[in-house]
C-alpha positions in Angstrom: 6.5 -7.5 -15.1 3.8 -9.4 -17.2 0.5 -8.7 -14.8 -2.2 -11.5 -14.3 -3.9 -10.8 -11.9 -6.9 -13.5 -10.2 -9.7 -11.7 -8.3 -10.1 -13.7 -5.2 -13.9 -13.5 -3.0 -13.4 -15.5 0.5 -17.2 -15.9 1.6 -18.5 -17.0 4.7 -22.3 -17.6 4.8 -22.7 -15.0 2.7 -24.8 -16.7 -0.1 -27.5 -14.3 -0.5 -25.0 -11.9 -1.9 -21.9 -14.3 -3.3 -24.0 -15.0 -6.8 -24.6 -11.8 -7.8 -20.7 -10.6 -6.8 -18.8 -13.3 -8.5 -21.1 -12.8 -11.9 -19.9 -9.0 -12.1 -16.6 -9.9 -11.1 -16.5 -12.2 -13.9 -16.6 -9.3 -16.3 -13.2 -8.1 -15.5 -10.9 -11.5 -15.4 -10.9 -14.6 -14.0 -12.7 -15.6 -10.6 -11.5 -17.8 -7.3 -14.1 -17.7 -4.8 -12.5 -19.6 -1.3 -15.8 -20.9 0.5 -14.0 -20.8 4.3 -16.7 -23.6 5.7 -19.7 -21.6 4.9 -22.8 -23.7 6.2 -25.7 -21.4 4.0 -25.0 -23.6 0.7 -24.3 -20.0 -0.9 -21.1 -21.6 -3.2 -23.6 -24.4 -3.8 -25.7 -21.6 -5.9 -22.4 -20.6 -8.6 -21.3 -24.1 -9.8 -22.9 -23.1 -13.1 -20.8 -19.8 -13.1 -17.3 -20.0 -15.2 -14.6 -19.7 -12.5 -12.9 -21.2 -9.6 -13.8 -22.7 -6.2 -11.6 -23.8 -3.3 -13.1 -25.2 0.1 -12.2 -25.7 3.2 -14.1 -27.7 5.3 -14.5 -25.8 8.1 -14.2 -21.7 8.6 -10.9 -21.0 9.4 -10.5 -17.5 9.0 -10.5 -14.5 6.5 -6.7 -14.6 6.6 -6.3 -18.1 6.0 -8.8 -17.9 3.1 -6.6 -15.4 1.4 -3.5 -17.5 1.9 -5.0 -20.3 0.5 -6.0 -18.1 -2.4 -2.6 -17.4 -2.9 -1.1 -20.6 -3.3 -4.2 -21.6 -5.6 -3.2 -18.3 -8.0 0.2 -19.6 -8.2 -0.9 -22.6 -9.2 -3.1 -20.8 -12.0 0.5 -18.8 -13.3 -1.2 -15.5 -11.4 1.1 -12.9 -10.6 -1.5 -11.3 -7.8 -4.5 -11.7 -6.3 -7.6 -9.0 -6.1 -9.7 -9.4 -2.8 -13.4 -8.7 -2.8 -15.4 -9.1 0.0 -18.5 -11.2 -0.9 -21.3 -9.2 0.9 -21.9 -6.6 -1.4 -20.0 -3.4 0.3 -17.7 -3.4 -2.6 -18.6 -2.5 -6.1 -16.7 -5.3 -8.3 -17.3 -2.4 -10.8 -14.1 -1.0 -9.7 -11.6 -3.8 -10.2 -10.0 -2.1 -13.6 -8.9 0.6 -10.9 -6.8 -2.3 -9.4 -5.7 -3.7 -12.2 -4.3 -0.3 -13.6 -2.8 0.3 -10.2 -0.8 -2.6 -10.2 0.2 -2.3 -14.3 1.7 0.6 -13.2 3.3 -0.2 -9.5 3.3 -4.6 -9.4 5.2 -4.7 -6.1 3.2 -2.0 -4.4 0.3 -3.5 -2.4 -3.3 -1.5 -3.1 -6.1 -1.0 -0.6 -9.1 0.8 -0.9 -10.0 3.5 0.7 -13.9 3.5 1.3 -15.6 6.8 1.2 -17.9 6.9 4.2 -20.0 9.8 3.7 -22.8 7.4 2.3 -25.9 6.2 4.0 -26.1 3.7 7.0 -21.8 3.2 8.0 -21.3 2.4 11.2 -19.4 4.1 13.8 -17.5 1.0 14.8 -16.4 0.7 11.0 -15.4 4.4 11.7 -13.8 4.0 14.8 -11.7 0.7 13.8 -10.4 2.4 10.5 -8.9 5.5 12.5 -7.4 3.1 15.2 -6.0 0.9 12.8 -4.7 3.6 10.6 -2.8 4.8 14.0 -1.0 1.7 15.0 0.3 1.3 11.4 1.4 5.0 11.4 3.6 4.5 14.6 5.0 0.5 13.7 6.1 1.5 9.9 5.4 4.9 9.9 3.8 4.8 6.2 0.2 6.5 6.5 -2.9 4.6 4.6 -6.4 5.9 5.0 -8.2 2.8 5.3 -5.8 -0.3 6.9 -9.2 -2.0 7.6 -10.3 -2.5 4.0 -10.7 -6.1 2.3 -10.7 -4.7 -1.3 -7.2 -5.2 -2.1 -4.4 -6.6 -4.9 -1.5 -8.3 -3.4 2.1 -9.1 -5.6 2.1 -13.2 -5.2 6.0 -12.8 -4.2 4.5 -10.8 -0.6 3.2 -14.1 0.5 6.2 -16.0 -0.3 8.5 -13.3 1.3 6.2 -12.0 4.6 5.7 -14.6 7.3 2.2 -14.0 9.1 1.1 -15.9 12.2 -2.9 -14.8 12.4 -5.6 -16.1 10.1 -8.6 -14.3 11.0 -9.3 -10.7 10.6 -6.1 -9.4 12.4 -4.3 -10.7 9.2 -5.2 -7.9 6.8 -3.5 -5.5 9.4 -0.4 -7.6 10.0 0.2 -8.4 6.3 0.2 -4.6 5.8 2.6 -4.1 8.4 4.5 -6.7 7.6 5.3 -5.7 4.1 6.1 -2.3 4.8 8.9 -3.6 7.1 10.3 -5.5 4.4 10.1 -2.3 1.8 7.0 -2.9 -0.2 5.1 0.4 -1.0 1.4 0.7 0.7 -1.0 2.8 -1.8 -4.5 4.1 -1.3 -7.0 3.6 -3.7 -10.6 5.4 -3.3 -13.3 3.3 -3.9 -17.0 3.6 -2.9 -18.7 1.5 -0.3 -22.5 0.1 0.4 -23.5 -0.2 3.7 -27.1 -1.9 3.9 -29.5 -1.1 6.6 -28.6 -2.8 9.9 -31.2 -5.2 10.0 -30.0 -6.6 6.4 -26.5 -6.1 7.4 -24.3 -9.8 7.8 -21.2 -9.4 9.7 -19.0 -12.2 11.2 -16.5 -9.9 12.8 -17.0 -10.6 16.4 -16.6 -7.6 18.5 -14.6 -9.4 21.5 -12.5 -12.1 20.1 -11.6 -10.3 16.7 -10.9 -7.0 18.7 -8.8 -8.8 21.4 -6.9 -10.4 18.6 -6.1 -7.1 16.6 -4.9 -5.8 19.7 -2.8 -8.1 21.4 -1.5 -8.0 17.6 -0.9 -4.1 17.9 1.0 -4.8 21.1 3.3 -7.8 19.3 4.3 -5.6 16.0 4.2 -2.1 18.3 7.1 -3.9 20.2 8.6 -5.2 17.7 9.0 -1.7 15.9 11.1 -0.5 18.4 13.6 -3.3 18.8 17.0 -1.2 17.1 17.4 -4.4 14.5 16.4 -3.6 11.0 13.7 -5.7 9.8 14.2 -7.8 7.1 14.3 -6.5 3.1 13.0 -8.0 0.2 15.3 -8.6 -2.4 15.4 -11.1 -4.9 19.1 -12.4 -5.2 20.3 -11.9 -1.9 19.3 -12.5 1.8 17.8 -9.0 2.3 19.5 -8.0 5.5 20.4 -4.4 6.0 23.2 -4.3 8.5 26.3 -2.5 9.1 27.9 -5.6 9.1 26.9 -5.8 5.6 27.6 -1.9 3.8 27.8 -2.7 0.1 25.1 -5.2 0.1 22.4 -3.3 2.3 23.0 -0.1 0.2 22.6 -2.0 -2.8 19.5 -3.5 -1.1 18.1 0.2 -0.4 19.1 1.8 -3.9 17.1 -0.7 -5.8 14.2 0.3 -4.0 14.3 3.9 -5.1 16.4 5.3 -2.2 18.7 8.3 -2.8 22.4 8.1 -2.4 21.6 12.1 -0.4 18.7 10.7 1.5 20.7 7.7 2.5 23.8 9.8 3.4 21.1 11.7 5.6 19.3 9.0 7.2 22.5 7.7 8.4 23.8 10.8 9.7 20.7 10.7 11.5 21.0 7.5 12.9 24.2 7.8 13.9 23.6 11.5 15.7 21.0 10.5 17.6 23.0 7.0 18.1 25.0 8.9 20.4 23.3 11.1 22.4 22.6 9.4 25.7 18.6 8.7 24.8 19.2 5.9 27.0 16.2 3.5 25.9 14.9 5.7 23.4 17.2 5.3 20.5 14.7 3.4 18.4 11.9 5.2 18.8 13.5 8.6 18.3 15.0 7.5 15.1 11.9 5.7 13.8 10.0 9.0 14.6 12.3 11.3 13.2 13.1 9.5 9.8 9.4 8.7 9.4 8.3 12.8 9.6 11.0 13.6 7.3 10.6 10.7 5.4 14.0 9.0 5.3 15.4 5.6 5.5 13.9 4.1 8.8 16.1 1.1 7.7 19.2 2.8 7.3 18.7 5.0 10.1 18.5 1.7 12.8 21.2 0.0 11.1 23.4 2.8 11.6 22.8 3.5 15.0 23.9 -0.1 15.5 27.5 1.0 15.6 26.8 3.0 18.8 26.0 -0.1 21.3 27.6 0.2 24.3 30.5 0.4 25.2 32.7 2.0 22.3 31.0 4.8 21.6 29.3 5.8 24.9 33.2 5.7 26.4 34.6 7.8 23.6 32.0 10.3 24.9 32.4 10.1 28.2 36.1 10.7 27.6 35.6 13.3 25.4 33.1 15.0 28.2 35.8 14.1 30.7 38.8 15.7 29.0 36.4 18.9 28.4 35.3 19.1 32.2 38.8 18.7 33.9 41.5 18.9 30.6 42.5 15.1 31.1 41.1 11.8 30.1 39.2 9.3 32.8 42.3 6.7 33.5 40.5 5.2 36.8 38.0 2.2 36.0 36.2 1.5 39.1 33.1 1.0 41.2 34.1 4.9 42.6 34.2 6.7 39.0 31.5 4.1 37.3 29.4 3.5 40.1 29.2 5.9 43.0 30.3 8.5 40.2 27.8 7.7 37.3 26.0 11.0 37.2 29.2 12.7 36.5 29.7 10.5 33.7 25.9 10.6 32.3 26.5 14.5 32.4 30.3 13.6 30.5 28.3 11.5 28.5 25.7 14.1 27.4 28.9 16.5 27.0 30.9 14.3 24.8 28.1 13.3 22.4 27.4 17.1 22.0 31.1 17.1 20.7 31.1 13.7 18.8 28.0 13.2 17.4 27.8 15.9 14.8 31.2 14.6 13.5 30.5 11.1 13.8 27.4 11.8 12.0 29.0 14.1 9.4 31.8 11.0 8.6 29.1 8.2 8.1 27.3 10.8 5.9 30.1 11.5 3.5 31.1 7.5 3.6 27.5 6.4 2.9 27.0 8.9 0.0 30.5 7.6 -1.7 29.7 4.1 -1.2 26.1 4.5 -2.3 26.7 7.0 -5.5 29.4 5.0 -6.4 27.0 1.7 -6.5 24.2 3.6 -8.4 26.3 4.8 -10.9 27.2 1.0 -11.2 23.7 -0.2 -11.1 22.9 2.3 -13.8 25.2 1.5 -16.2 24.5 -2.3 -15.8 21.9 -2.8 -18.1 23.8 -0.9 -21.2 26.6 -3.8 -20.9 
């Protein structure tokens, strides 16, 4: 991919600092400052500066600034956008980091990662980055050191492909999460930060209604993580769904984004294992856990356990578990043997998946690894025709 990148500054009353962050940006490419209804005059003071301004007529957000960034770079022929917050904490001086970054990785999204051991950071700034850093851990289960940081390059395509509902602060974290749902890599970057003293610090995060937001956002995605339906992948020719339903194409889906055909073979052994066991309500969450520690397909994982919704599989164990307790299968159907009986067959249950999992598990393994070495090999030898 050909990489032109637009550095992007949203500012909001921030004019005391904008001039002297858009002229050093301007040393490293082209500039789009998005003045989000600032009422200081601050864009007022860089109409003599060579680069770019969009307003809006009223402040509308941080996350709506960047979006409207986004649709201005696409007018421009930009391939992605570099955000640098316009009060000074960032060092524009650090923008060919970026810009080699994404050469290297253009559908990776980059954040910085602010070293704090400087002078004058506060402890909220402290305390918001581990929080945040935690709720993206448990909803995608990729780990980034600073999910709170505005100094960032975004692939175009992300904001095309991810649909976001907030445009305030709580966007940065749900763009994040977002895209790591639908397979984009997140990447640290270390960068250095400026904190001024507090009396000369300007901050527009408001501590109430921004946190609320973040949270009740942390709550949405949180339970959204452990629905058992795959979220949807990005891919550029087809509809990006990974479901059973769909083998071939999902596989194909997951091997163009660097998956193994072993560590897909695993991922749905694991899925389908732990499928069915009787973790009655925790199906989701144990897979998400496991495959994220070990690093496997969390995608392939759900979709596999998919096959064991009630009732095929949970019978086939309880019959199983049934035949092992008493040498017979359960014939009898009924309030008596379902109802007044249903700790016998949650212990059946138990006993049965002990018996069927593994060689479920073991059967989706091998089919998954034929199916997927067979499509990489295909894939591989694609380009050579």
């Amino acid at each position: 991919m050909h990489v032109n990148p637009l550095i992007v500054i949203p500012v909001y009353n921030h004019g005391s600092t904008l001039r002297d962050v858009a002229t050093r940006a301007m040393n490293y490419g082209d500039v789009l400052v998005v003045d989000d209804g600032s009422t200081d005059g601050g864009s007022d003071q860089i109409h003599d500066l060579d680069l770019c301004i969009v307003r809006h007529d009223e402040n509308l957000g941080k996350g709506q600034a960047i979006l409207t960034a986004a649709e201005k770079a696409r007018e421009l022929g930009k391939t992605h956008i570099i955000t640098i917050d316009a009060d000074g904490q960032h060092f524009p001086e650090e923008i060919p980091t970026f810009i080699k970054a994404i050469n290297k990785s253009p559908e990776a999204i980059f954040v910085g990662s602010r070293n704090f051991e400087g002078q004058n950071v506060p402890g909220s700034s402290k305390f918001g980055r581990s929080f945040s850093n935690f709720w993206l851990r448990v909803q995608t289960g990729t780990k980034l050191s600073d999910v709170q940081s505005g100094f960032r390059a975004y692939p175009l395509e992300i904001f095309e492909v991810v649909k976001t509902s907030e445009t305030r602060y709580a966007f940065e974290v749900e763009i994040l999460v977002k895209s790591a749902w639908a397979g984009y890599e997140l990447e640290d970057l270390p960068i250095e930060v400026h904190y001024p003293t507090p009396d000369e610090r300007i901050s527009h995060f408001d501590a109430l209604k921004d946190n609320v937001r973040i949270s009740l956002l942390n709550s949405r995605l949180t339970m959204r993580a452990f629905v058992p339906v795959p979220h949807r992948q990005y891919d550029r020719d087809e509809e990006g769904k990974i479901t059973p339903i769909h083998p071939l194409r999902s596989l194909r889906i997951l091997i163009s984004k660097d998956e193994t055909p072993l560590k897909l073979a695993i991922a749905g052994a694991v899925g389908m294992l732990l499928g069915t066991l009787p973790l009655v309500a925790m199906h989701s969450i144990t897979i998400i856990l496991f495959c994220g520690f070990f690093r496997l397909s969390k995608i392939t994982g759900l979709a596999v356990s998919q096959l064991c919704i009630p009732p095929l599989v949970p019978a086939l164990c309880i019959e199983a578990g049934h035949y092992l307790r008493y040498n017979r299968f359960l014939t009898e159907i009924s309030l008596q043997t379902l109802g007044y009986e249903a700790l016998d067959r949650f212990y059946e249950w138990v006993l049965g998946s002990l018996v069927l999992g593994p060689s479920f598990a073991l059967i989706i393994g091998v089919v998954i690894y034929i199916m997927a070495f067979t499509i990489k090999r295909f894939l591989d030898m694609k380009p050579q025709e």
